[in-house]
Each structure stands twice: as C-alpha cells, then as structure tokens.
N, C-alpha and C positions, 0 to 999 in steps of 0.2 A: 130730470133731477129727482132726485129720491126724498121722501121726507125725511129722512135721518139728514142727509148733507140740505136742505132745507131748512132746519131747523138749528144748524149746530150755522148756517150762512144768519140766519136772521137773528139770534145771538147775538155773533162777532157784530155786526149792523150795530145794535142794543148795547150793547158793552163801548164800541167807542162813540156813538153819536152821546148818551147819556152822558157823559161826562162834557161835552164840547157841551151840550144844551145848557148844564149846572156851571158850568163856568162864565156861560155870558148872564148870568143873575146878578145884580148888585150885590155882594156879599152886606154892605151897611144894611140896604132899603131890607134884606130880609131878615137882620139883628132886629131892627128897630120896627118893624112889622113882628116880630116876636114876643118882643116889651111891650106892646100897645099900640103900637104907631108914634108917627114923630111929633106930634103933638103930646103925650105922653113923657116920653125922652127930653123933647125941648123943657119941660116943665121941671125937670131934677135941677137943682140948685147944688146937691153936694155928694158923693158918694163917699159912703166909709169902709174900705177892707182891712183884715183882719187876716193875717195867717202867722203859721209857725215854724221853722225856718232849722234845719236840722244839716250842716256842713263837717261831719266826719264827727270826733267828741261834742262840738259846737253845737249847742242850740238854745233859738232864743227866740221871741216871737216880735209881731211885726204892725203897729197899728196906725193907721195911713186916714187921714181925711182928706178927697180931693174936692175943690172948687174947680168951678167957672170958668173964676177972674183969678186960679192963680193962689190964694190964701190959703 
C-alpha cells in the first residue's frame, strides 16, 4: 500500500468514526459543562431573552421572561 492510498484510507477512517464518536456525547451534559456545570445551571431561577423579529414589512421586537415553575 502506498502512503498516498494510506493516507487518503486513514482519512476516510477519521472522517466517518469522528462524527459516530460526537454523537454518542450527551449533547445536554456538554451545554451545561459549558455554562459551568450543573450545579451552576441548577442555580438559574429565571432567564430573560430579548430579540427582534423582522417578517416581510413587519417588525417588531420580542421580550420574554422564563421561569422554573412556569410564571
């Protein structure tokens, strides 16, 4: 085997195992390992967002409080 077809085989290897590897990751455990950990996260009581909202002539913006529990 040649290093050129050696090198374009271990690639193709890299190219599909990579993707199967990222896929069996929690996508949550690695949000919340990003934020601080889940103790961090467990500790938010309320998020605020905020955007602007633009549908053909239409625009108008957007301000959203979420809780918890709901409120």
């Amino acid at each position: 085997m040649s290093k050129i077809q050696f090198g374009h085989n271990l690639l193709f290897v890299l190219l599909i195992a990579t993707p199967c590897g990222l896929a069996a990751d929690d996508p949550i455990e690695r949000w919340a390992t990003a934020a601080g950990g889940r103790e961090k996260v467990a500790a938010i009581k309320a998020v605020y967002r905020e955007a602007t909202v633009e549908f053909g002539i239409y625009k108008g913006a957007i301000k959203v409080w979420h809780t918890a529990n709901g409120k």
